[in-house]
N, CA, C and O atoms as CSV, one atom per row, in Angstrom:
chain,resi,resn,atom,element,x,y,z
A,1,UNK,N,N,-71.700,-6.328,-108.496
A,1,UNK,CA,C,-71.790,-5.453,-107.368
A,1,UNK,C,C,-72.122,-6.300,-106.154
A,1,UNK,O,O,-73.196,-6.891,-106.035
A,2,UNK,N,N,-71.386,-6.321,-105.482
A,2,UNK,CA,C,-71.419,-6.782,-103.949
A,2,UNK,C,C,-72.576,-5.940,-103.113
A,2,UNK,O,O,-73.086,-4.852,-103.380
A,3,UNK,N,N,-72.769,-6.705,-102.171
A,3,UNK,CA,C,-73.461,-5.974,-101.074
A,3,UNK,C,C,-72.555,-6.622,-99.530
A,3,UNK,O,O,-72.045,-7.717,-99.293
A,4,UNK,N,N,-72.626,-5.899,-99.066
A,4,UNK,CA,C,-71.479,-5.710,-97.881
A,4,UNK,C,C,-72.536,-5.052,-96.232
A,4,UNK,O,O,-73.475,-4.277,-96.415
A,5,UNK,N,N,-72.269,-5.386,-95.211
A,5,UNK,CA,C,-72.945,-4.984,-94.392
A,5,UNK,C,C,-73.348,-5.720,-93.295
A,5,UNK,O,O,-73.202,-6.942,-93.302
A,6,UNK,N,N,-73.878,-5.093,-92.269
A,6,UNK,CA,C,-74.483,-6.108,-91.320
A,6,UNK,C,C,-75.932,-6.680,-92.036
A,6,UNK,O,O,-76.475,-5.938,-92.854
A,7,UNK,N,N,-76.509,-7.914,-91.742
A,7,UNK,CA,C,-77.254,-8.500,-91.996
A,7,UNK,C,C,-78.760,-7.982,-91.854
A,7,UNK,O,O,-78.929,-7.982,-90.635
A,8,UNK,N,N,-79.711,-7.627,-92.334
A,8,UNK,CA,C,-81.088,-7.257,-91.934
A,8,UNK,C,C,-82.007,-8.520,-91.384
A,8,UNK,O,O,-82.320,-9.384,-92.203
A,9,UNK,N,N,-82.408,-8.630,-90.123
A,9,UNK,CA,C,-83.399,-9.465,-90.415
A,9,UNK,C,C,-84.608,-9.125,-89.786
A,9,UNK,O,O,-84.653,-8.470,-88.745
A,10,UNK,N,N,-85.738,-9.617,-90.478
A,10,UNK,CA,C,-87.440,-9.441,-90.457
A,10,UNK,C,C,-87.477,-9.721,-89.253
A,10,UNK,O,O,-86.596,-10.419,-88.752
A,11,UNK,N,N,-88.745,-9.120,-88.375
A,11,UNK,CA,C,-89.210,-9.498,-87.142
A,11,UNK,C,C,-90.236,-10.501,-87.463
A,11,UNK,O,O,-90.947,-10.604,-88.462
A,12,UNK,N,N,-90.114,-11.644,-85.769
A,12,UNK,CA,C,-90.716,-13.009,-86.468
A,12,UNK,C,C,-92.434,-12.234,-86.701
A,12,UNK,O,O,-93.171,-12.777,-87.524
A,13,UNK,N,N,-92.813,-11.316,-86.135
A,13,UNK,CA,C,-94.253,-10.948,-86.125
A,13,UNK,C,C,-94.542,-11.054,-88.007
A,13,UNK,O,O,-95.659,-11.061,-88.523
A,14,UNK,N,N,-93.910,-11.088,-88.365
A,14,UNK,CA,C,-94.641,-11.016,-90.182
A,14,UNK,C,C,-94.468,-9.402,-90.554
A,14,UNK,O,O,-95.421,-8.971,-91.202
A,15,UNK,N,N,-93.700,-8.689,-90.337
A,15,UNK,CA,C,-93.750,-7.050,-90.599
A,15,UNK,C,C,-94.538,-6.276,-89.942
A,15,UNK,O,O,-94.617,-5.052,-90.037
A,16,UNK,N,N,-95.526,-7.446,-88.818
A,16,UNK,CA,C,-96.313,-6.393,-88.178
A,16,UNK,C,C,-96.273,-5.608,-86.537
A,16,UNK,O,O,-96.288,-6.477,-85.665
A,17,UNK,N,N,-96.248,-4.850,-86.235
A,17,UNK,CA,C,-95.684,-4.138,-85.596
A,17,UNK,C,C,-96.397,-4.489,-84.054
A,17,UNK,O,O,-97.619,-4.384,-83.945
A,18,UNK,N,N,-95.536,-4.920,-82.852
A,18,UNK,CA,C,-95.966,-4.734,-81.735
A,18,UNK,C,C,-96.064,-3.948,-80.527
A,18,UNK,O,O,-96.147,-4.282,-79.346
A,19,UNK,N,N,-96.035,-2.819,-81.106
A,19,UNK,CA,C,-95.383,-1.929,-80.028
A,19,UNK,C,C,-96.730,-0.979,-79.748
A,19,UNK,O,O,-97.055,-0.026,-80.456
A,20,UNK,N,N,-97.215,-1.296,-78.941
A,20,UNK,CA,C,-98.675,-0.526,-79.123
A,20,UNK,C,C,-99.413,0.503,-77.871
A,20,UNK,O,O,-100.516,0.701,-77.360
A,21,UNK,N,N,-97.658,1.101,-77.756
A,21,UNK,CA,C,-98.071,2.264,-76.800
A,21,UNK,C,C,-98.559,3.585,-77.475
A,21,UNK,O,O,-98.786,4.590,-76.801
A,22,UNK,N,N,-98.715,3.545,-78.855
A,22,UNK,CA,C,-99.116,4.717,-79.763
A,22,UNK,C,C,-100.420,4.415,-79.395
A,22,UNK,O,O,-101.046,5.396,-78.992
A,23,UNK,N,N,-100.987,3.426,-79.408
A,23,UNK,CA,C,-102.148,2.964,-79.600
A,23,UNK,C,C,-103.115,4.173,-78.198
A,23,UNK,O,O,-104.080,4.822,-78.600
A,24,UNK,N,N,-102.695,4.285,-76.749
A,24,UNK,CA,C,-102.949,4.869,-76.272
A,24,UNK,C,C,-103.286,6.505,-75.851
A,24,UNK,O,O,-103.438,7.076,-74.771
A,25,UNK,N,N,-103.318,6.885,-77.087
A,25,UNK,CA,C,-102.984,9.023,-77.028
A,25,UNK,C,C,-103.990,9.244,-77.254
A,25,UNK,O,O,-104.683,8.449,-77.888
A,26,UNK,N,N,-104.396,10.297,-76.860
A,26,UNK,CA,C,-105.744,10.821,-76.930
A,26,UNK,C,C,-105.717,11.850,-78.844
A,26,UNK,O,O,-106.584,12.134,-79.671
A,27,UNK,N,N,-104.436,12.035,-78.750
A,27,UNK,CA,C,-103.810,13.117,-80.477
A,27,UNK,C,C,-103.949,11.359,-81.200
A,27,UNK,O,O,-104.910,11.206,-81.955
A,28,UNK,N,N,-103.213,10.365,-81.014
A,28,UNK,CA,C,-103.128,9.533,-81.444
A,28,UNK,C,C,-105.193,9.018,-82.039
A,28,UNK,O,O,-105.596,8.607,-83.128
A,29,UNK,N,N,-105.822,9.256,-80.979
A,29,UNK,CA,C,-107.264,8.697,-80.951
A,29,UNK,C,C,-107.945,9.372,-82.322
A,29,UNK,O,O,-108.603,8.884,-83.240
A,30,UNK,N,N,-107.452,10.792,-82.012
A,30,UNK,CA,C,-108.390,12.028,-82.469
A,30,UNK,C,C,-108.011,12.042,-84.013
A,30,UNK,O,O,-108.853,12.429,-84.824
A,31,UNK,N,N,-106.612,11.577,-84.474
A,31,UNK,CA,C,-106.095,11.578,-85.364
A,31,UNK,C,C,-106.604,10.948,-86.168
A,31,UNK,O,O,-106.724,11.398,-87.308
A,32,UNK,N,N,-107.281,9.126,-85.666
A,32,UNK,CA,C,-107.294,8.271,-86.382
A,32,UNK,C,C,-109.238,8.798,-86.681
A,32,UNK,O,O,-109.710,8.897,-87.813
A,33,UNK,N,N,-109.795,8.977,-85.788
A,33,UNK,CA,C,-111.348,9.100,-86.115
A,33,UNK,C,C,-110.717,10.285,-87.281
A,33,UNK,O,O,-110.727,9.853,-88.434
A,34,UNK,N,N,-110.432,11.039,-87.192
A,34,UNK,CA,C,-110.542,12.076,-88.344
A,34,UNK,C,C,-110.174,11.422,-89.867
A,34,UNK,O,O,-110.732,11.919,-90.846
A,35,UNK,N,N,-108.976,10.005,-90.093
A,35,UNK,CA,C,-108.797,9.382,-90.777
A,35,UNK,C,C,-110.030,8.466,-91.275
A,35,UNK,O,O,-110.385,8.316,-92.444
A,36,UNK,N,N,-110.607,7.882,-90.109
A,36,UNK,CA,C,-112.108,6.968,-90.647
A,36,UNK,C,C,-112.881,8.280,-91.133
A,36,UNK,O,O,-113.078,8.190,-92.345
A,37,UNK,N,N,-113.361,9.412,-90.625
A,37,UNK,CA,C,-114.337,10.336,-91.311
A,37,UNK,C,C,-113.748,10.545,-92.722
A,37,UNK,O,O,-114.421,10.281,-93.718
A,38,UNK,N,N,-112.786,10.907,-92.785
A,38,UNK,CA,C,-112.533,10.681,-94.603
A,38,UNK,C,C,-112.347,9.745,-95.177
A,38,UNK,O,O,-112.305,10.012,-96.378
A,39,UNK,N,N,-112.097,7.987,-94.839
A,39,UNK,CA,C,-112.434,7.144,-95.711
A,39,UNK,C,C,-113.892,7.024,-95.926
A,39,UNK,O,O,-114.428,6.952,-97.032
A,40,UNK,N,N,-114.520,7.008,-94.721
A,40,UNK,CA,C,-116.055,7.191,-94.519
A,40,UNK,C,C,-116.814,7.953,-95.276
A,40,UNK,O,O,-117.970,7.593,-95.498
A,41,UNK,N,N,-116.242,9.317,-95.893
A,41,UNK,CA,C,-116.512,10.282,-95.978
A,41,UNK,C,C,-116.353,10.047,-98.171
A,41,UNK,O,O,-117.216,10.589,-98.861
A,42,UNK,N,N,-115.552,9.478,-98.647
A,42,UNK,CA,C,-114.956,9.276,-99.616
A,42,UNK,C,C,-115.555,8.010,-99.894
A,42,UNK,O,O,-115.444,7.817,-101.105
A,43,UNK,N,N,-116.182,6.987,-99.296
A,43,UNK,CA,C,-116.755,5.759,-99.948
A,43,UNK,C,C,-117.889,6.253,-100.121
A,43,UNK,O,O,-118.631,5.747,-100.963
A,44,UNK,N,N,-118.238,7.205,-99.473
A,44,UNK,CA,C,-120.236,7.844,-99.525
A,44,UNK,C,C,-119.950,8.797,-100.715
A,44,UNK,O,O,-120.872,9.305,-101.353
A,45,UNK,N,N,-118.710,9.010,-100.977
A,45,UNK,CA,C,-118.908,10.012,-102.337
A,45,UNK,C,C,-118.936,9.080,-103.594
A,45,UNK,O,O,-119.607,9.417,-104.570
A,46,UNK,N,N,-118.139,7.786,-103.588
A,46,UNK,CA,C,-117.569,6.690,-104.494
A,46,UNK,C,C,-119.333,6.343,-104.481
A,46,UNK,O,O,-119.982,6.477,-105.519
A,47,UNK,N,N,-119.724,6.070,-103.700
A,47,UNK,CA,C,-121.164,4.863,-104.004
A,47,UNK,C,C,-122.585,6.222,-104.289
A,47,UNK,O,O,-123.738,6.022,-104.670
A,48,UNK,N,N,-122.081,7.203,-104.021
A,48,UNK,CA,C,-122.776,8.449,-104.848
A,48,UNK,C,C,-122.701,8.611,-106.530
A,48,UNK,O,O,-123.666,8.680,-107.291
A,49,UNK,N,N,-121.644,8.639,-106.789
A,49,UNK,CA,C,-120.661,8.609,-107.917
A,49,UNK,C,C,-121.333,7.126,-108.842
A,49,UNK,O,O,-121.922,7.172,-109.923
A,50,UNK,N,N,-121.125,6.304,-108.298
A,50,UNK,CA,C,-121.535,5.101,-108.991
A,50,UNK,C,C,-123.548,5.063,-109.103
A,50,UNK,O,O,-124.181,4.171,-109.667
A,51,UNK,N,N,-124.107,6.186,-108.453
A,51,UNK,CA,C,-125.786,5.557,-108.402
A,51,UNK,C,C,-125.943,6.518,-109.857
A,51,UNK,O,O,-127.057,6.392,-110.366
A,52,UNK,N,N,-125.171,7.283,-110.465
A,52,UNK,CA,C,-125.582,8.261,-111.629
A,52,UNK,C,C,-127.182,7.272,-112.458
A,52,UNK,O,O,-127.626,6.124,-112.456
A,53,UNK,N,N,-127.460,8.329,-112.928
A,53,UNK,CA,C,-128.550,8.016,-113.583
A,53,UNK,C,C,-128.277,7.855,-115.026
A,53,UNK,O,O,-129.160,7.229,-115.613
A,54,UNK,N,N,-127.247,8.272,-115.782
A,54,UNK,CA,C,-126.781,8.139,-117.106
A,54,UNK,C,C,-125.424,8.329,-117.335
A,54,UNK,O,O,-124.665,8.758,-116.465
A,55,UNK,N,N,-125.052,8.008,-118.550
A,55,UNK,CA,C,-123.261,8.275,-118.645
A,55,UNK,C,C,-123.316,9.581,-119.662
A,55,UNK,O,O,-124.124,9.867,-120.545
A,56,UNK,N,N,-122.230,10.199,-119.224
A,56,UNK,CA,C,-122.055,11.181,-119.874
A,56,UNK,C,C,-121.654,11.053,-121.340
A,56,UNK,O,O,-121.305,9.966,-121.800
A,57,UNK,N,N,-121.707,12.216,-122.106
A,57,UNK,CA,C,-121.483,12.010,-123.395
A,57,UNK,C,C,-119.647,11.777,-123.514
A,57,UNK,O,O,-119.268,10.819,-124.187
A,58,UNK,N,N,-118.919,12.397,-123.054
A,58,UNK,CA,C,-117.535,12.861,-122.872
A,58,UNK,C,C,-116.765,11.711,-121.911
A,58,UNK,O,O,-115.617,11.381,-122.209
A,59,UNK,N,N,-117.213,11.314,-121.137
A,59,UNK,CA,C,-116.629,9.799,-119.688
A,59,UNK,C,C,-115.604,9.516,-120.325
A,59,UNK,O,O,-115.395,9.410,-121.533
A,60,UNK,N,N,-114.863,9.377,-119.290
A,60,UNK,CA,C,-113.610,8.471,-120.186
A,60,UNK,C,C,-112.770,7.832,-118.520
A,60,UNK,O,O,-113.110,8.274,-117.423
A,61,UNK,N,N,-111.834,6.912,-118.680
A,61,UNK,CA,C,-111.303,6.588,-117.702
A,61,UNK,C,C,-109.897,7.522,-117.080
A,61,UNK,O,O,-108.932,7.241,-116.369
A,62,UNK,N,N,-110.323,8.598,-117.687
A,62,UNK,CA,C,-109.024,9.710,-117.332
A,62,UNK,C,C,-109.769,10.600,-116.237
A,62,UNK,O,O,-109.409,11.032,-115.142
A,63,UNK,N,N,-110.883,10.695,-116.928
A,63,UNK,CA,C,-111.871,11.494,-115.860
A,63,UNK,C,C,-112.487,10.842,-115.147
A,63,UNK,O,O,-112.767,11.572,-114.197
A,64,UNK,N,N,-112.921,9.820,-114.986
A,64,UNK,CA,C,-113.061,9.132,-113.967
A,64,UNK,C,C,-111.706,8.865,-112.821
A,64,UNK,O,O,-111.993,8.983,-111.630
A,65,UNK,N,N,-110.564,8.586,-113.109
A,65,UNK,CA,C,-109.369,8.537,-112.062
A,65,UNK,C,C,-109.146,10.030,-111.708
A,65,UNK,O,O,-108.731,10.305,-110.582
A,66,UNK,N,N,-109.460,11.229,-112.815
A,66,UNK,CA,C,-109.069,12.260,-111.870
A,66,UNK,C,C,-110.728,12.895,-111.090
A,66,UNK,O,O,-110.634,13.803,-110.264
A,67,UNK,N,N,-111.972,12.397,-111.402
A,67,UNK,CA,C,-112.873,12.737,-110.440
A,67,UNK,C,C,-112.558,11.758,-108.989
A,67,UNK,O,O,-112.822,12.239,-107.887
A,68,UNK,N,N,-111.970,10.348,-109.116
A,68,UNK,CA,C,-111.679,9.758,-107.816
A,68,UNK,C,C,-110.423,10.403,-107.182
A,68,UNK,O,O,-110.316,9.911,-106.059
A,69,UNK,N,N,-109.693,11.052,-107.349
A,69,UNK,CA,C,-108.898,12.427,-106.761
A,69,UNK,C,C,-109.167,12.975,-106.426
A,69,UNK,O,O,-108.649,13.394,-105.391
A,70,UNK,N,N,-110.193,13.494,-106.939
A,70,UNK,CA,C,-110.573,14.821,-106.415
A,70,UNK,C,C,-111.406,14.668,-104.657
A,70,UNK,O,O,-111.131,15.130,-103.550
A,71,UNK,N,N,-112.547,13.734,-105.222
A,71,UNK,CA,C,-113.255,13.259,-104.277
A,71,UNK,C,C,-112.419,12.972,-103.009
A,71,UNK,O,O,-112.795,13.312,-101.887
A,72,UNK,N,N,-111.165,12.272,-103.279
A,72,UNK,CA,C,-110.385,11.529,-101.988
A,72,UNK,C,C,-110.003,12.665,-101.244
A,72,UNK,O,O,-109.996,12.480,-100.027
A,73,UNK,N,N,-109.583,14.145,-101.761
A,73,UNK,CA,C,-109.075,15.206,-101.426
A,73,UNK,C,C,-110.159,15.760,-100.830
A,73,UNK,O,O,-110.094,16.172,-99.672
A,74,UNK,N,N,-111.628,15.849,-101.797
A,74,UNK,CA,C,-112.426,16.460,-101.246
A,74,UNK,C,C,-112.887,16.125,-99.497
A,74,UNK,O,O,-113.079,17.046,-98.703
A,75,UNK,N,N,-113.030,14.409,-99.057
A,75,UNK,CA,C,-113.440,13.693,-98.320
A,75,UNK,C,C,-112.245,14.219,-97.156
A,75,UNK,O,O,-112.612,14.593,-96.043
A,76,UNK,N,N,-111.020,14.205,-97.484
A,76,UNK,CA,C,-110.035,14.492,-96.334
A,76,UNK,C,C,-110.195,15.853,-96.007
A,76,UNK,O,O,-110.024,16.097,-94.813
A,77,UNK,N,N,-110.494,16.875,-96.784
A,77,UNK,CA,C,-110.581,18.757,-96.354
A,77,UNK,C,C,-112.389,18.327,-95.496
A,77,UNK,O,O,-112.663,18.864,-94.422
A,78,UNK,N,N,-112.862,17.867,-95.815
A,78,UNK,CA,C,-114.323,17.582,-95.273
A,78,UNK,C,C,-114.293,17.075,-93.695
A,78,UNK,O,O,-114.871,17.514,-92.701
A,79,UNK,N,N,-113.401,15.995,-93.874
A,79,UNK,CA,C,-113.003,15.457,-92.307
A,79,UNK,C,C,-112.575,16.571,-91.408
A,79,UNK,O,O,-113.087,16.932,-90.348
A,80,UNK,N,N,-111.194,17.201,-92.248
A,80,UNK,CA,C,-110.630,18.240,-91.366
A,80,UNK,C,C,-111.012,19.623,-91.101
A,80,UNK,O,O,-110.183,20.442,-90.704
A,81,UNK,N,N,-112.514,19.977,-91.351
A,81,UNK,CA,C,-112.693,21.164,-91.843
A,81,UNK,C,C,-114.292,21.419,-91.333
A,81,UNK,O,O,-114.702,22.284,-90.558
A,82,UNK,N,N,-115.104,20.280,-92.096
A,82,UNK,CA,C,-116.661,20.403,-91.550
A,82,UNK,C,C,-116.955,18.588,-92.110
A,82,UNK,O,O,-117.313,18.031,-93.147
A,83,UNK,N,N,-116.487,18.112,-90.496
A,83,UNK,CA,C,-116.801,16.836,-89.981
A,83,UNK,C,C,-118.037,16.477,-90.017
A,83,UNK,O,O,-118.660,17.361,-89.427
A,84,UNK,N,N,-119.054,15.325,-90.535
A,84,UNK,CA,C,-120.426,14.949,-90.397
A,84,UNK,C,C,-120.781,14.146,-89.212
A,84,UNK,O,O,-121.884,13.624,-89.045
A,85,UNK,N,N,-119.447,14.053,-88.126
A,85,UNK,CA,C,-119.194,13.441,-86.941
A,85,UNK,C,C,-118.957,12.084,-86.906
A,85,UNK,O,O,-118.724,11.820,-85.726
A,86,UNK,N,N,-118.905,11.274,-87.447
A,86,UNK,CA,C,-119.276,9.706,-87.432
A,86,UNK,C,C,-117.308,9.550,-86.842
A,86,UNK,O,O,-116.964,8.541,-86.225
A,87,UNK,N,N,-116.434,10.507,-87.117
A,87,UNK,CA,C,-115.188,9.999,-86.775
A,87,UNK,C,C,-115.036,10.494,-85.035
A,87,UNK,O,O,-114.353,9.821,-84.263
A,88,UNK,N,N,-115.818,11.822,-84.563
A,88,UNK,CA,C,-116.106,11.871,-83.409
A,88,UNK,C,C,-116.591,10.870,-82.571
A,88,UNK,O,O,-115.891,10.466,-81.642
A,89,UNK,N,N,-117.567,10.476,-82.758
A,89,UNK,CA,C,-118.321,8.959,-82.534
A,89,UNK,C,C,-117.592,7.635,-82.456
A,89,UNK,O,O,-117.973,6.567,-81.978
A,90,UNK,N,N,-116.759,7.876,-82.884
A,90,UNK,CA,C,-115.774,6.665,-83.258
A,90,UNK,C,C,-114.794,6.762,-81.883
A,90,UNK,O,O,-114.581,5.947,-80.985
A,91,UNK,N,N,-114.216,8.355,-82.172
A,91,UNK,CA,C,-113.388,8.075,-81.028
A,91,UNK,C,C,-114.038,8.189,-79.519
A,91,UNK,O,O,-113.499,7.698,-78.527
A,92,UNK,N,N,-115.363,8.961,-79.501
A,92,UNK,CA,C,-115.865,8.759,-78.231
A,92,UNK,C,C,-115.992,7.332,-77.553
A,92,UNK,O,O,-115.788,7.133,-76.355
A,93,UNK,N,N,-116.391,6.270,-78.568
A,93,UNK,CA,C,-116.768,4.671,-78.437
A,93,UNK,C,C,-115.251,4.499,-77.878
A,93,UNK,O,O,-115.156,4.290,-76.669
A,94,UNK,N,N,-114.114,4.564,-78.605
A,94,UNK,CA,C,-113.047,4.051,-78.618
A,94,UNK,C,C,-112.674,4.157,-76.930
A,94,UNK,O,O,-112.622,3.266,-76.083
A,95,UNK,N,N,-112.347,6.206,-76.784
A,95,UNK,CA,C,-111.800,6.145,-75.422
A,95,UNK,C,C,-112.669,6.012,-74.104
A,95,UNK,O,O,-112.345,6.186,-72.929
A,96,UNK,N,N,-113.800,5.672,-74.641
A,96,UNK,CA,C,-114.569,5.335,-73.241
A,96,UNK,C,C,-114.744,3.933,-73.008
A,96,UNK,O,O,-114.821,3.655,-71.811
A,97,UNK,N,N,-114.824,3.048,-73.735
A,97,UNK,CA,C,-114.026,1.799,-74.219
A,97,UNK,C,C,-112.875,1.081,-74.107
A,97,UNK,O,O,-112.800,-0.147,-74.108
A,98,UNK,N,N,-111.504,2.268,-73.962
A,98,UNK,CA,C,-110.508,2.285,-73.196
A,98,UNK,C,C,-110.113,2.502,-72.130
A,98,UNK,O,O,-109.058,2.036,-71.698
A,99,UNK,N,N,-111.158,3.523,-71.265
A,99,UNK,CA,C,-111.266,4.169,-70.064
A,99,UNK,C,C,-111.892,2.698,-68.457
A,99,UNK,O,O,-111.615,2.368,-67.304
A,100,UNK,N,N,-112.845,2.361,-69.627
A,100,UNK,CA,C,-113.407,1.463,-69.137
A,100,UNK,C,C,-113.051,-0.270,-68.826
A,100,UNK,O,O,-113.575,-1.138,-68.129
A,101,UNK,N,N,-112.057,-0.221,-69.608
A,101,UNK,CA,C,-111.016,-1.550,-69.676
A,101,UNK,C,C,-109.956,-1.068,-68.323
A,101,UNK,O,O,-109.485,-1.704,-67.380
A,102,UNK,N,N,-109.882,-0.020,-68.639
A,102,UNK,CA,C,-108.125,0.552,-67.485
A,102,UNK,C,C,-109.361,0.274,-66.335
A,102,UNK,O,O,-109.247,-0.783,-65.714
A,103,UNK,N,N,-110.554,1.156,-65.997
A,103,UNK,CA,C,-110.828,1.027,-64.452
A,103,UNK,C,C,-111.105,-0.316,-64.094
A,103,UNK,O,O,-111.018,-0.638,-62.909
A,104,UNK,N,N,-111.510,-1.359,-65.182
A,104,UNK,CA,C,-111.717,-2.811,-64.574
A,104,UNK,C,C,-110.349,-3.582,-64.225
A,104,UNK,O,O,-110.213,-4.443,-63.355
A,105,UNK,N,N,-109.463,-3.131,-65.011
A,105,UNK,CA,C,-108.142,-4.169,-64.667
A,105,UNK,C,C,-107.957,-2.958,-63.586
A,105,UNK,O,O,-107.745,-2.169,-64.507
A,106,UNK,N,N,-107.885,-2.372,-62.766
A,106,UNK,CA,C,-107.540,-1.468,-61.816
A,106,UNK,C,C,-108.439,-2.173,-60.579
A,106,UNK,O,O,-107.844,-2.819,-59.716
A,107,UNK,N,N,-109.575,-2.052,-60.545
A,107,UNK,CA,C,-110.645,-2.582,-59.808
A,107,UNK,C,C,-109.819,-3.945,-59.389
A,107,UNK,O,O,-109.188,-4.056,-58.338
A,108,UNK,N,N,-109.918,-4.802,-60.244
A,108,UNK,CA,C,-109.533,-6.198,-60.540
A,108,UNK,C,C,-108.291,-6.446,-59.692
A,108,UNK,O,O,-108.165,-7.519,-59.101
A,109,UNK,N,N,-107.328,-5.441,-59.610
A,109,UNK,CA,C,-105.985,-5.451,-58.831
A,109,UNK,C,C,-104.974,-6.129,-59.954
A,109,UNK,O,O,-103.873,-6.605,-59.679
A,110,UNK,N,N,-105.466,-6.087,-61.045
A,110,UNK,CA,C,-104.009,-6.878,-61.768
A,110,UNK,C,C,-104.278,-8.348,-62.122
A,110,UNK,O,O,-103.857,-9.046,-63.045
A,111,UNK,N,N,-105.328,-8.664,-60.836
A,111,UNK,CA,C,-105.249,-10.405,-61.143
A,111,UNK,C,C,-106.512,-10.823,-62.405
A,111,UNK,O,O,-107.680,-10.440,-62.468
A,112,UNK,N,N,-105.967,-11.474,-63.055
A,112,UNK,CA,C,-106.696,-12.591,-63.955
A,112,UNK,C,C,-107.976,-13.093,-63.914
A,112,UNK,O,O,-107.704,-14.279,-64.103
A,113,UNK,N,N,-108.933,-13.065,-63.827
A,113,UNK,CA,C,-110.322,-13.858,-63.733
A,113,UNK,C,C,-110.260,-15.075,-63.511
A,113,UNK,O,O,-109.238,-15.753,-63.615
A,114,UNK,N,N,-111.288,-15.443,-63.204
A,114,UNK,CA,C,-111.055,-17.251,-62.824
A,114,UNK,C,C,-111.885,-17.697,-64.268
A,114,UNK,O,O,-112.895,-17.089,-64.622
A,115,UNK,N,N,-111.259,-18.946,-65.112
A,115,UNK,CA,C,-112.160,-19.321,-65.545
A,115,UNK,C,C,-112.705,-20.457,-65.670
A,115,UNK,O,O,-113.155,-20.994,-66.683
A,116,UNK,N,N,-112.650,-20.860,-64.483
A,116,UNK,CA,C,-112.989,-22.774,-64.446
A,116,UNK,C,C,-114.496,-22.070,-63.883
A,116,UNK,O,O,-115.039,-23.146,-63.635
A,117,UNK,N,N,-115.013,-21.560,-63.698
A,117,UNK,CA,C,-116.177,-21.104,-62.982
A,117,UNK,C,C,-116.841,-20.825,-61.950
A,117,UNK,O,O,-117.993,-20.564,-61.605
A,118,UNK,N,N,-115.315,-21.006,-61.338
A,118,UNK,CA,C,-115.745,-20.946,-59.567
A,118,UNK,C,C,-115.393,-19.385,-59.328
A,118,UNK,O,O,-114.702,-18.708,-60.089
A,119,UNK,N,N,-115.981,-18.952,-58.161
A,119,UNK,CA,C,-116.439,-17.875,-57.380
A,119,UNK,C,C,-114.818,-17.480,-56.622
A,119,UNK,O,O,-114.330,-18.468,-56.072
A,120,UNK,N,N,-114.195,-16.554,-56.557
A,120,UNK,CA,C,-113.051,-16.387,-55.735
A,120,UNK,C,C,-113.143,-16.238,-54.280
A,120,UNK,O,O,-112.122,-16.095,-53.608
């Protein structure tokens, strides 16, 4: 079997992506803190999970992969549903953080800093 076609080729970045006007949305912001509150949210259940005080009589590694399911599901309806805030927090840091970068290069006029150390 042949393969036939125009040629594919990789971007020199390594597969990784430069295009980072997503990076700027406020849906884009809100989206991703809600994503950290459920990994966030799901490692505090994992290192809960692991402090047990004894093993059960029944454990097995079937129930253990489907209690880490459950949990991952549980942690994402938790984010989206009744947040413990830490992904709020996240994005407050983020876009005021971003807000605050735009008014200095604005201030700044565009130009570059000096960095030999002299005074402009």
């Amino acid at each position: 079997m042949s393969l036939s076609g125009p040629a594919i080729s990789a971007p020199a970045t390594g597969g990784i992506s430069t295009d980072t006007s997503r990076l700027g949305g406020k849906d884009n912001l809100e989206a991703a803190g809600k994503r950290f509150e459920a990994i966030f949210t799901n490692m505090m259940l994992k290192s809960m999970r692991q402090a047990k005080l004894g093993d059960g009589l029944f454990d097995s590694k079937a129930e253990d992969q489907f209690r880490d399911m459950q949990d991952q599901q549980l942690s994402q309806s938790m984010a989206e549903h009744a947040p413990i805030g830490i992904g709020k927090a996240m994005t407050d840091f983020l876009s005021r953080a971003a807000r605050t970068e735009t008014e200095a290069a604005a201030r700044a006029g565009g130009a570059a800093p000096a960095t030999d150390g002299s005074t402009p």
